[in-house]
C-alpha positions as CSV (number, residue, x, y, z in Angstrom):
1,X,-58.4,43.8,21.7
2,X,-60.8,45.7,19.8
3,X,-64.0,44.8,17.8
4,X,-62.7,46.4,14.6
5,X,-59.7,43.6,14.8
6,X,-61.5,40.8,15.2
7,X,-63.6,41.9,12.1
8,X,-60.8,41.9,10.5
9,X,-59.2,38.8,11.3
10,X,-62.5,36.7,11.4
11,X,-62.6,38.4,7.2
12,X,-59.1,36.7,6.8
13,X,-59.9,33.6,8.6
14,X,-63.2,33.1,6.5
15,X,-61.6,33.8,3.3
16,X,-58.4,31.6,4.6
17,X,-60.6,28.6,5.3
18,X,-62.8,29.2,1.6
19,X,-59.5,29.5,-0.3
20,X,-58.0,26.7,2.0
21,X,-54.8,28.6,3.1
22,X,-55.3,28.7,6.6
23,X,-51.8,27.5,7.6
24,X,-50.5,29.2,5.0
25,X,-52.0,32.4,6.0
26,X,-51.2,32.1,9.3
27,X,-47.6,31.2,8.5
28,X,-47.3,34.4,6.1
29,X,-48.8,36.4,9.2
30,X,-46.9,35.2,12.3
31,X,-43.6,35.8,10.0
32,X,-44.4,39.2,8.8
33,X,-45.3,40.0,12.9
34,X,-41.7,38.5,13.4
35,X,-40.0,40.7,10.6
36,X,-42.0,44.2,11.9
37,X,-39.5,45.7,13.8
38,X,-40.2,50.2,15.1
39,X,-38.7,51.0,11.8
40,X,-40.9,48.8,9.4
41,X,-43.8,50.2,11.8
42,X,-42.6,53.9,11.6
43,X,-43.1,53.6,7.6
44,X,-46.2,51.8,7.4
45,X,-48.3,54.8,9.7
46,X,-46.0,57.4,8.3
47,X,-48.9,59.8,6.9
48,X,-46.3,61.3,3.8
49,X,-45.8,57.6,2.5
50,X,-48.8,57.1,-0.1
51,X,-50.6,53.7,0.2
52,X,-49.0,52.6,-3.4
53,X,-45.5,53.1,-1.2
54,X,-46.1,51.2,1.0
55,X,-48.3,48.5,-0.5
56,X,-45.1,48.0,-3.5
57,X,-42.8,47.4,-0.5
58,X,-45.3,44.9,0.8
59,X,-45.6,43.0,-2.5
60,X,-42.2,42.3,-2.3
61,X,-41.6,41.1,1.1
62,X,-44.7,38.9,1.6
63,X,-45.2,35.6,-0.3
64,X,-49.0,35.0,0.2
65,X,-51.4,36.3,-2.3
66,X,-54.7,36.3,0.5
67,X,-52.3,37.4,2.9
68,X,-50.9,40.2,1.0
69,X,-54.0,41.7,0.0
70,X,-55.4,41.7,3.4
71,X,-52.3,44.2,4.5
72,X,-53.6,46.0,1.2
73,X,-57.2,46.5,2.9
74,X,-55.8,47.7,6.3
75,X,-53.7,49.9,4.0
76,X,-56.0,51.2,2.1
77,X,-58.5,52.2,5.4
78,X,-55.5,53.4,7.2
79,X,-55.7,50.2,10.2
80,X,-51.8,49.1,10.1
81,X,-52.1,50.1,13.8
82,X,-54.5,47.2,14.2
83,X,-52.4,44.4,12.7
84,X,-51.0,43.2,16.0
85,X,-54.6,42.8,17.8
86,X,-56.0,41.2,14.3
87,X,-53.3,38.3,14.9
88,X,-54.3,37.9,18.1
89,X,-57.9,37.3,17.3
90,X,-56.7,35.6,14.5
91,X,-55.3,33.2,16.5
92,X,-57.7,33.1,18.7
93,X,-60.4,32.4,15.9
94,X,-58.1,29.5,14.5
95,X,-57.4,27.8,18.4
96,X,-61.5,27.8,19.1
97,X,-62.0,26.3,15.7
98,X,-59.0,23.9,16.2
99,X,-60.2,23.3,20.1
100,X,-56.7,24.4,21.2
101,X,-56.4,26.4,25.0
102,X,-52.9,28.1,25.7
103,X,-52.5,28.3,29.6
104,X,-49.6,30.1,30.9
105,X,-48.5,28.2,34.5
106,X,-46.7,30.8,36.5
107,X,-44.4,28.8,39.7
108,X,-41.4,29.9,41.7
109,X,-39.2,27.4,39.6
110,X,-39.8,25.6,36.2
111,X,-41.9,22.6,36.1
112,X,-40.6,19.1,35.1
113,X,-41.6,17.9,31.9
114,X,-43.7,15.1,33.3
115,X,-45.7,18.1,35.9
116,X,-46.3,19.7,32.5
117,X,-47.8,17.1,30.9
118,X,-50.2,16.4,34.0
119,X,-51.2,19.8,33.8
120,X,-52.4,19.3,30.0
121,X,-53.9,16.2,30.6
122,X,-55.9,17.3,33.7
123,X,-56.8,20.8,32.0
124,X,-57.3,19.1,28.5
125,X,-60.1,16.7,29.6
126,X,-61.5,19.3,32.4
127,X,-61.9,21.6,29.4
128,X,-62.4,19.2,26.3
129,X,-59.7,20.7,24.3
130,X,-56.1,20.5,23.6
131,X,-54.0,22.4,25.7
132,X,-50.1,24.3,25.0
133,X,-48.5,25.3,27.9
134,X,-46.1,28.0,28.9
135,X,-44.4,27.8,32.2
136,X,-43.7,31.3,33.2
137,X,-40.8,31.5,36.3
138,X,-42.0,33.9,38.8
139,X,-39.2,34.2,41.2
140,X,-41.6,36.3,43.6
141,X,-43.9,33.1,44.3
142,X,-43.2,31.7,47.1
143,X,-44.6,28.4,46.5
144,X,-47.8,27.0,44.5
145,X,-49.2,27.8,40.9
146,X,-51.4,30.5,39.3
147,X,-52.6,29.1,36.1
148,X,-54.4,31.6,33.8
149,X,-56.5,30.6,30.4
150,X,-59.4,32.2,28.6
151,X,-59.5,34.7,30.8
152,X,-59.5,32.5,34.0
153,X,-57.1,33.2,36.9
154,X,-56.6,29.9,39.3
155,X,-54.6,31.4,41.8
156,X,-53.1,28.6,43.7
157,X,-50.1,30.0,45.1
158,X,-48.9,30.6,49.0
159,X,-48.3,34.6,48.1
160,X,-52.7,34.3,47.2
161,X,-53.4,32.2,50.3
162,X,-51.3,34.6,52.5
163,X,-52.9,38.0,51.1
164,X,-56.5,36.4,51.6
165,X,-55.5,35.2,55.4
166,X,-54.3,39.1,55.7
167,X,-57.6,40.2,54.5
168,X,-59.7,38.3,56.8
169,X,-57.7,39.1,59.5
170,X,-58.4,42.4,59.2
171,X,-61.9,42.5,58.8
């Protein structure tokens, strides 16, 4: 991610949480991601459509004044290619404010619903905060979990414990 997106999105978060449309914003953002398909990109960064183009197109399409006018800005200084990374931070700003963590589990086969739930439990209270998870099926694990959050790897699996033996082996 890059520091001029999370200027951005911490703008739109502030002005979200003043105008309190946070979930609203957030809604009219996370839809207008899903709509964006290579053609709706292609025309937004096209350098021959003027910024009046493109911002009447946008008017029609999304429903949220705050929302609307933030596409506007990134318009207007010619950051379109940013929108992507600013809902990332965006997000990212709204789960630390909301004390939400999302962990992605990565195992050889998909966890029961009652392993899940251990997993947010144990992570929720290690952590303080409320955790989603998204079980990820590796079929190259051979056994075990890798769990990654925040930035944190916990590499539990036997394919980790094997390359490690392999490693001191061969020192």
């Amino acid at each position: 991610m890059s520091y001029v997106a999370f200027q951005y999105a911490e703008a739109l978060f502030s002005l979200s949480v003043e105008e309190q449309q946070l979930s609203a914003v957030e809604e009219a953002f996370r839809q207008f991601l899903d709509a964006k398909d290579a053609d709706v990109t292609k025309f937004l960064n096209h350098p021959k459509v003027t910024k009046e183009q493109k911002k009447e197109v946008l008017k029609s399409v999304v429903n949220n004044t705050l929302f609307l006018h933030f596409l506007y800005v990134l318009i207007d200084k010619v950051r379109m290619d940013h929108v992507e990374d600013c809902y990332q931070e965006f997000t990212t700003i709204l789960h630390n404010q909301n004390k939400i963590m999302e962990v992605q589990v990565y195992s050889q086969k998909a966890l029961t619903s009652e392993e899940l739930s251990n997993l947010k439990v144990s992570i929720g209270k290690k952590h303080n905060r409320t955790v989603t998870i998204e079980n990820v099926v590796d079929a190259k694990i051979l056994g075990g979990l890798r769990i990654e959050y925040d930035g944190h790897v916990l590499d539990q699996t036997i394919n980790n414990y094997l390359h490690e033996l392999k490693n001191n082996l061969s020192k």
